[in-house]
LUMLO-60731 format. One record per atom (N, C-alpha, C, O): x, y, z negated. Coordinates in steps of 0.001 Angstrom, whole numbers, plus 500000, padded with zeros to 6 digits. Example, Ala and Ser with C-alpha at 12.3 -4.5 7.8 and 13.67 -1.06 7.14 Angstrom:
<atoms>
513190494310492200;512300495500492200;513200496700492200;514236496681491535;512850497750492920;513670498940492860;512900500030492130;513409501138491961;
</atoms>
This chain:
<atoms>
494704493548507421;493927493251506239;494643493698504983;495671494374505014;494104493324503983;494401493888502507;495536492980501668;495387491893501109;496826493903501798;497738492615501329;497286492128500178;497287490904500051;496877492838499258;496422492159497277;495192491768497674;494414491560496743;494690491571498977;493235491171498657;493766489262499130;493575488211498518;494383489521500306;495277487928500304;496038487272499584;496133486045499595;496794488212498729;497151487449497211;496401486935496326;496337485902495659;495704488132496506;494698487359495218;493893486073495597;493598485353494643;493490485672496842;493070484478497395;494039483591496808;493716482552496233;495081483943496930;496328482807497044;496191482789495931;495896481617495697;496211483588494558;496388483294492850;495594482205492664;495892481143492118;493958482734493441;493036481717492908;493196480447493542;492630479576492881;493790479976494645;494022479042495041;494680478038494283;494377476848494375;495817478599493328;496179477844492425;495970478250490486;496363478383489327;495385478256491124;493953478411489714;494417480078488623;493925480250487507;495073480751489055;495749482046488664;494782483006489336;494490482946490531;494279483953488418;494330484149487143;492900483001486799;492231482485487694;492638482759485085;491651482288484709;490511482798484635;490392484019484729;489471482017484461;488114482356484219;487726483845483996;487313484692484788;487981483891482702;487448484830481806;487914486612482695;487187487589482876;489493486378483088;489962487193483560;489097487706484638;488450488748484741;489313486399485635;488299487126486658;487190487512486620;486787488226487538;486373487177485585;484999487614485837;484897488912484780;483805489472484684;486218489468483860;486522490739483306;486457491932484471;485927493043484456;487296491153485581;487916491482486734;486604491998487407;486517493225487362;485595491383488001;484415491540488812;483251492206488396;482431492771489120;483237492047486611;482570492658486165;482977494305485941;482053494969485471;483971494883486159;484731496385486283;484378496998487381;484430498227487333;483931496368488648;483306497016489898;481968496787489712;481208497622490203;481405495682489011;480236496452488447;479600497571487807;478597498256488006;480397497524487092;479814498248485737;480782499882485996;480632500891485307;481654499742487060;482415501275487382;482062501829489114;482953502263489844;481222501756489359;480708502083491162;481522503308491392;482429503213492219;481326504494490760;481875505384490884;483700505382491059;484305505983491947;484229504678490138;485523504635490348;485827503894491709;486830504106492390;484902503068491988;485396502588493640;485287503044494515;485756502526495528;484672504141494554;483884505036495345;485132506057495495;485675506083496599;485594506843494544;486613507484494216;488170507459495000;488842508255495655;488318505848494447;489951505428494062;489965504312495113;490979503626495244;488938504118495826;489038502714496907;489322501325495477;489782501411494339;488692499977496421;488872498885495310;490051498515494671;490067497833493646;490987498918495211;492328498319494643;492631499262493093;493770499266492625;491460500047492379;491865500619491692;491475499502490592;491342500213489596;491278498512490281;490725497514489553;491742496493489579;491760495895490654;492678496066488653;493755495528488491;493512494315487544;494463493583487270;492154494052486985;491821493200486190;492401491989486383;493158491593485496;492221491310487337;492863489921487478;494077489963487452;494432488949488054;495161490639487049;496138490450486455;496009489924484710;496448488938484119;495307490939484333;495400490743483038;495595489276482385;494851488324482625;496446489251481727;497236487884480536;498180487055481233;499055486254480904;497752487471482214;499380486519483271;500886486870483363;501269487974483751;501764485821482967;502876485989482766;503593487298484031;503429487253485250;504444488459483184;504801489282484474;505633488965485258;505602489213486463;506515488351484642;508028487375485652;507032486782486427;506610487298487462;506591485595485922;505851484763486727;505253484985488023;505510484235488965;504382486083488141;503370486266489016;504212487349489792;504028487443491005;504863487937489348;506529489250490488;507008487854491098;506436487509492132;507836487146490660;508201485534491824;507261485628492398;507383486283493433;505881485083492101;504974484372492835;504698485282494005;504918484881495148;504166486645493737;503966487859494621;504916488184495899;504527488377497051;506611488203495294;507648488210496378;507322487022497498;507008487044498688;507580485853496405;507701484532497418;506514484905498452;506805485087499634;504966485038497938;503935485050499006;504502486286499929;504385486080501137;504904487133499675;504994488668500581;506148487770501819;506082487791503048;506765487317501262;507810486778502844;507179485884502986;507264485551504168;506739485440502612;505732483699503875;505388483980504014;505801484200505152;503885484892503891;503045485599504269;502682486808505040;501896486809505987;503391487969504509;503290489413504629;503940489399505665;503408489372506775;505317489418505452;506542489696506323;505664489171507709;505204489996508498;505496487727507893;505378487451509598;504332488597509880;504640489165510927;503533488974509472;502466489640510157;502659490915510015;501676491610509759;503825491463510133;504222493021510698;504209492878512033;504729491908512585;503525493974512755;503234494075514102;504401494458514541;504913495506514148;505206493333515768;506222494065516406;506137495302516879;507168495969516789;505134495838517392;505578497263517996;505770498077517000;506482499060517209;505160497863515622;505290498463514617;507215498617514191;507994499566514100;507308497342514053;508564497121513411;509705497604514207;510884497684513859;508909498056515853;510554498555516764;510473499702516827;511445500411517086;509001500260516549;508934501893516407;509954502435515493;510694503406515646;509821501449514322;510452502161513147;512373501833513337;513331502604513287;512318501030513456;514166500931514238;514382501554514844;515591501723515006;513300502517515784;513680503305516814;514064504225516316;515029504871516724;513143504583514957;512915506078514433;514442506269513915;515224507174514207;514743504549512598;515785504887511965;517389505384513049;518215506289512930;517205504214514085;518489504452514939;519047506072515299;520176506348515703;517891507072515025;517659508788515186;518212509134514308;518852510175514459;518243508572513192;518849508936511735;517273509578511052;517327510456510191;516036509084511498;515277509117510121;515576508178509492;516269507188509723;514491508851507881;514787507735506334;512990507538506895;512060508189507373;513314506307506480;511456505906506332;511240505144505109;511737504089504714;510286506016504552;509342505497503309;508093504663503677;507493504651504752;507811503908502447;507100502970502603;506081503332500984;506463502908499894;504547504326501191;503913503984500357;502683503404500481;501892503609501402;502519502639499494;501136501681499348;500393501283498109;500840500478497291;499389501808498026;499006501090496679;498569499711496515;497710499356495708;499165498992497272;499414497889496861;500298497276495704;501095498065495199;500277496012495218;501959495322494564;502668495986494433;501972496983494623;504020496523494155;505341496877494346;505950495776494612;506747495863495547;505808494264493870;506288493230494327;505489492304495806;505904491232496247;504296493082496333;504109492753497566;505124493557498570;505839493065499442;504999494800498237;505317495725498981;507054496170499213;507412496762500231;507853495850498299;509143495568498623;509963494997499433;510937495580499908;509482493123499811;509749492216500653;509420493388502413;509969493491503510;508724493758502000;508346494528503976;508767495558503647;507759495856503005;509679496774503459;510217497480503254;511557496805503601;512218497364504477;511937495952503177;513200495465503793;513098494774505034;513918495102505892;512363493988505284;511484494111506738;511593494959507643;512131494761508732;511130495898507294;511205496885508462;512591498466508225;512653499507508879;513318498085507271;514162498984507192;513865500155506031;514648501096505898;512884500042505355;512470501456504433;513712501738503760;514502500806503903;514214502800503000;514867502964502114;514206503471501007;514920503807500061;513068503597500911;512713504069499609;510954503216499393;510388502823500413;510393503061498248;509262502235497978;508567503351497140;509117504152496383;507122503224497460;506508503817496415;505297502915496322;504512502822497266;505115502138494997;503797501065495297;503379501135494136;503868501979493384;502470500354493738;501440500355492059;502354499291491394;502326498156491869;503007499504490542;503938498657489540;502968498388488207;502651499305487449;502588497156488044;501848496728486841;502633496727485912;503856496604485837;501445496947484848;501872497358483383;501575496241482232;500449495887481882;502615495835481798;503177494820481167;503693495166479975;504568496025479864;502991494266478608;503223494180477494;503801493024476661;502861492257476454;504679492654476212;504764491414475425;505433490384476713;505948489298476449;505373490688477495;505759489835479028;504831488802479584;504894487618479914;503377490372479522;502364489745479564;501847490686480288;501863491773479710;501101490703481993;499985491860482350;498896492544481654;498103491866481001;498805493482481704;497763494190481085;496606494338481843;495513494510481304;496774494277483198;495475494609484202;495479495940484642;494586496433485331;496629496608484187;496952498481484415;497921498220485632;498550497335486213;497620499614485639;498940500010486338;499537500884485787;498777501675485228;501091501215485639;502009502068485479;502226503434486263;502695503337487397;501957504583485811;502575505543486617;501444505492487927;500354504936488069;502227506300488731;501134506671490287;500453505481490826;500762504331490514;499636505760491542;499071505031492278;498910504930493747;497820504722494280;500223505111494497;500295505786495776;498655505810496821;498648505135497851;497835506330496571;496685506302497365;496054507311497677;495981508090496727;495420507760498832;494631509114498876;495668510271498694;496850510258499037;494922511342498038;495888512589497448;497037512192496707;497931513033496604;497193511094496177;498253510475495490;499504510576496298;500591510863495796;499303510315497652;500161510159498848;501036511087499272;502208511110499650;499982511995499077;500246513427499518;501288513958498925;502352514267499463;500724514168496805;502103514488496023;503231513553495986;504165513741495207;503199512761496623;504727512142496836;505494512507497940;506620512994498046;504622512158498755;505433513101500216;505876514521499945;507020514896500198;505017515243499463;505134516671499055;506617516886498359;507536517557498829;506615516026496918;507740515917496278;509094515706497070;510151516330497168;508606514620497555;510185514286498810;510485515132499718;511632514930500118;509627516580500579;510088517373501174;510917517830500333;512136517810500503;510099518474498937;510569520058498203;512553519219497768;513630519768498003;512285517584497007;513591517480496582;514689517450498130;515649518211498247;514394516695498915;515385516218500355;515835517740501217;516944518000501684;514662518558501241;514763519385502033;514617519567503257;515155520366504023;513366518276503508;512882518072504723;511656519004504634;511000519443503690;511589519158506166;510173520072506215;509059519236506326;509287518032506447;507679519700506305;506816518405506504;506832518382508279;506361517426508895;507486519662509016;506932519461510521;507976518103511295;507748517446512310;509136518051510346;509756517003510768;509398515793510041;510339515127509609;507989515310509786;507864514422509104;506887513556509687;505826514153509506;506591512243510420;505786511731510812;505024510682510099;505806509756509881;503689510379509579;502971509637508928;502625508717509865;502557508974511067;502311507215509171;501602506400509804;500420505905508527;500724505690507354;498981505798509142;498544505267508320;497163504624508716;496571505396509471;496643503790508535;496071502837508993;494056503263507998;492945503223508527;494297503487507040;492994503747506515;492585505529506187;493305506525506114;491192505341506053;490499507055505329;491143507554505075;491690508249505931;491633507610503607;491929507763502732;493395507976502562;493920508109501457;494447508023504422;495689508405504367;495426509642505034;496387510404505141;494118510070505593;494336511555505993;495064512918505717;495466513864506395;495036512551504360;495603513509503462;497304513939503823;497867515028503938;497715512711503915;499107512893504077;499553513262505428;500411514124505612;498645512243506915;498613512225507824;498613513956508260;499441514485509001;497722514483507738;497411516469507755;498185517059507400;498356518216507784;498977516426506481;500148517808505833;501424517371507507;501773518243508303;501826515961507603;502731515784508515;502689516738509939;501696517004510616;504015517133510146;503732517658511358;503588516387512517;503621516920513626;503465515158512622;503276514156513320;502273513205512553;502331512811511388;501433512974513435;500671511624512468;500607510531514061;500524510889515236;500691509086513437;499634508081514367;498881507156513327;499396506699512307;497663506966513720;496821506498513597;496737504905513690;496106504618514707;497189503653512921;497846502398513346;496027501452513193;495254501548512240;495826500616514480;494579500365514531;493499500796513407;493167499904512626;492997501904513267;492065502704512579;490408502682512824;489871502675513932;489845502674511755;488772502396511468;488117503706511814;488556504854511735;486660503126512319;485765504437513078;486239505890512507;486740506754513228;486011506031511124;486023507320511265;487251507829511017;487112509049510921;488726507428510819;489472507822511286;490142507661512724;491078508330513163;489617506869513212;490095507241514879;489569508355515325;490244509058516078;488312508726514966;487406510136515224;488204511132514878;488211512173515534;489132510919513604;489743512358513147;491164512286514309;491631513307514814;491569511230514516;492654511223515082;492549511765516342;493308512688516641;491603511285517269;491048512187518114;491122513357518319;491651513922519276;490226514102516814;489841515217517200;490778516193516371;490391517148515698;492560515612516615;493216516063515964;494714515931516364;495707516146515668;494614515442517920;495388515097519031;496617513882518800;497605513598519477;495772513016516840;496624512126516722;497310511092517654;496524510928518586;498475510270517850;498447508852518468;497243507937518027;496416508101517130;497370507149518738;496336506172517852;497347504515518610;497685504419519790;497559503660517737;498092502676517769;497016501461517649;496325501206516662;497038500875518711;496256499803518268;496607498597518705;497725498332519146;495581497732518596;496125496115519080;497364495332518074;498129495965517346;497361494241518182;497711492817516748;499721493241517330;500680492922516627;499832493862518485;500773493620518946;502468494548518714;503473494157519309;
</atoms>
């Protein structure tokens, strides 16, 4: 599932963010169809807006290890020990949090993060985001970047990615698997001699 979509349950659970915010928040996928269509929902950062940034980075970490952390799929988490014990580096991008997405990066060994870092004024959210947005083609020019600087090739490079919208990156890799995937990327994975990973396990 959607790690910021379970945070954000959890904000509202304890009454974070307010009123006004959220319904700023709900009213932006109204009134923007096209951008969701585009950028997938997580491009709508509204319910951040006016909330303390310290505040809600604690709150975000703390939930990512009670939360996040247990529900990395072991086979997931021994694949990637397997990989590092080889002497790969494994990256971790998501447009998720940066403060979701950090806590599982150390989790599973990443050495490097690339996530949506909110944009903060006064030491106050804005409802932005800062800089990239690791998602879609977004994905791509980062990976891209990290061959041309490291001097890795992409054929020694294996993707994992779980939604649409990681095809992009999944295609440039000379390795992709497919981690329990939704119809129409299991179809591409298929018809593209991907792995396909599935099951809670």
């Amino acid at each position: 599932g959607s790690s910021e979509r379970l945070f954000l349950g959890h904000l509202l659970s304890r009454r974070m963010p307010g009123m006004a915010a959220l319904s700023r928040f709900l009213l932006g996928y109204l009134l923007h169809p096209a951008a969701t269509l585009a950028h997938g929902p997580g491009w709508n950062r509204g319910y951040l807006r006016g909330l303390g940034a310290s505040e809600t980075a604690g709150e975000a970490e703390r939930f990512s290890r009670a939360v996040l952390v247990p529900r990395i799929r072991p086979a997931m988490a021994s694949e990637l020990a397997g990989m590092k014990s080889r002497g790969a580096e494994v990256l971790l991008l998501s447009a998720s949090l940066v403060w979701l997405v950090e806590p599982l990066a150390g989790a599973v060994g990443a050495s490097r993060v690339f996530a949506s870092v909110p944009e903060a004024a006064g030491g106050r959210l804005t409802g932005r985001i800062g800089g990239t947005r690791p998602f879609g083609e977004d994905k791509l020019l980062i990976v891209r970047a990290f061959c041309g600087e490291s001097g890795t090739p992409p054929s020694e490079c294996t993707a994992y990615g779980d939604s649409w919208a990681d095809r992009h990156v999944m295609g440039f890799c000379g390795g992709a698997v497919a981690v329990n995937p939704g119809r129409k990327l299991a179809g591409l994975a298929r018809s593209r001699g991907w792995r396909i990973m599935e099951g809670r396990g």
